[in-house]
C-alpha positions in Angstrom: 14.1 9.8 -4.4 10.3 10.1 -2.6 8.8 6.5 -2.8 5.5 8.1 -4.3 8.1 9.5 -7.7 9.3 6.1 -7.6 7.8 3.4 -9.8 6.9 -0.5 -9.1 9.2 -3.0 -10.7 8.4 -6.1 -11.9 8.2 -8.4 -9.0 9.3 -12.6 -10.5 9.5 -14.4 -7.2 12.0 -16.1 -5.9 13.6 -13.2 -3.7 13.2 -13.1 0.0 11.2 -10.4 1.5 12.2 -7.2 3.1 13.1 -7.5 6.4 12.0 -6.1 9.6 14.9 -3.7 9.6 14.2 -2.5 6.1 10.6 -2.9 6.2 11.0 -0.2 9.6 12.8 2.0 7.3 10.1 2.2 4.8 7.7 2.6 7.1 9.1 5.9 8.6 8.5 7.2 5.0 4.9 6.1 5.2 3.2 8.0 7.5 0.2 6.1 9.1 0.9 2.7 7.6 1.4 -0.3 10.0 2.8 -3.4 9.7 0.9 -6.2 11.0 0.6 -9.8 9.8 3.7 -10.6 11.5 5.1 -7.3 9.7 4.5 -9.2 6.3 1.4 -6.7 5.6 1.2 -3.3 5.4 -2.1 -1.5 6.3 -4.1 1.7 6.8 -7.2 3.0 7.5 -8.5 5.8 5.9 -11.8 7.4 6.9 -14.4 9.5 5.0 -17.8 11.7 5.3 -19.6 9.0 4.0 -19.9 6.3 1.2 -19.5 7.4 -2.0 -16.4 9.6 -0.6 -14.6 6.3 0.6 -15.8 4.5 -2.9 -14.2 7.5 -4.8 -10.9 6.9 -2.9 -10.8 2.9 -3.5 -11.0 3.9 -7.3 -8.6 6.3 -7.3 -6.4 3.5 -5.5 -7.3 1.4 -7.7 -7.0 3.3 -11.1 -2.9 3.9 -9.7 -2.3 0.1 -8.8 -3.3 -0.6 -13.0 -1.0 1.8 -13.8 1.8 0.6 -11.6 0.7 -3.0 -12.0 0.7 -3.6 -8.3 -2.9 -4.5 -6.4 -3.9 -4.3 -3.2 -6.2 -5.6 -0.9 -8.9 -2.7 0.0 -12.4 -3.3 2.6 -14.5 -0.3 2.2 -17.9 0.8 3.7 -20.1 3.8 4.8 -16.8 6.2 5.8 -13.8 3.9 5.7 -11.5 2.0 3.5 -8.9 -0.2 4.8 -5.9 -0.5 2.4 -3.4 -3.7 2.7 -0.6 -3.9 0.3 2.0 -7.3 0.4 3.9 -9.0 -2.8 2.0 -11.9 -2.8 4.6 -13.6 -5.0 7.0 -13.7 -2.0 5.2 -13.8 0.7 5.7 -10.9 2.3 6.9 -6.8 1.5 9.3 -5.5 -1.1 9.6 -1.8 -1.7 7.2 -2.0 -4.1 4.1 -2.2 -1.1 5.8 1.1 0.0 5.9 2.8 -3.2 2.1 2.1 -3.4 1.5 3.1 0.3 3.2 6.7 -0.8 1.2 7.0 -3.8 -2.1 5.9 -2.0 -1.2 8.9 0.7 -0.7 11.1 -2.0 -4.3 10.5 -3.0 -5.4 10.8 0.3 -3.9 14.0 1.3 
């Protein structure tokens, strides 16, 4: 199934992060995501004509992580909006960041 179909589950804690293997083969279904943060983040940059293009894209992003119960971290200004998505219950990614990376392409594109 395409990440962007799938939907996030529940996240408790107390599971160990993805790994870099796994985390790699997420990624390759992400296009223009990277992982940084020791690959315990996972981040893109999106860019815009101008302000109120890259505001309408952070609400968009965020009206989707509401419904999917799964926020991100988002910077925005005049043109840009940087996007960073980690389970901040364990520390790191779980294929949840990726289903919401999908998604927040979908919007994109």
């Amino acid at each position: 199934m395409n990440l962007a179909e799938k939907s996030c589950v529940p996240c408790q804690g107390g599971i160990p992060p993805l790994d870099l293997e796994e985390a790699e083969r997420l990624l390759a279904q992400t296009p223009g995501w990277s992982l940084t943060h020791d690959s315990t983040r996972l981040e893109r940059r999106f860019t815009f004509q101008g302000f109120s293009a890259a505001l309408a894209f952070v609400n968009r992003v965020g009206d989707i992580a509401e419904r999917e119960g799964h926020h991100p971290d988002i910077y925005f200004g005049w043109g840009y909006a940087i996007v960073v998505y980690y389970t901040h219950k364990i520390g790191g990614l779980h294929e949840n960041d990726f289903v919401m990376a999908a998604k927040t392409n979908e919007l994109y594109g």
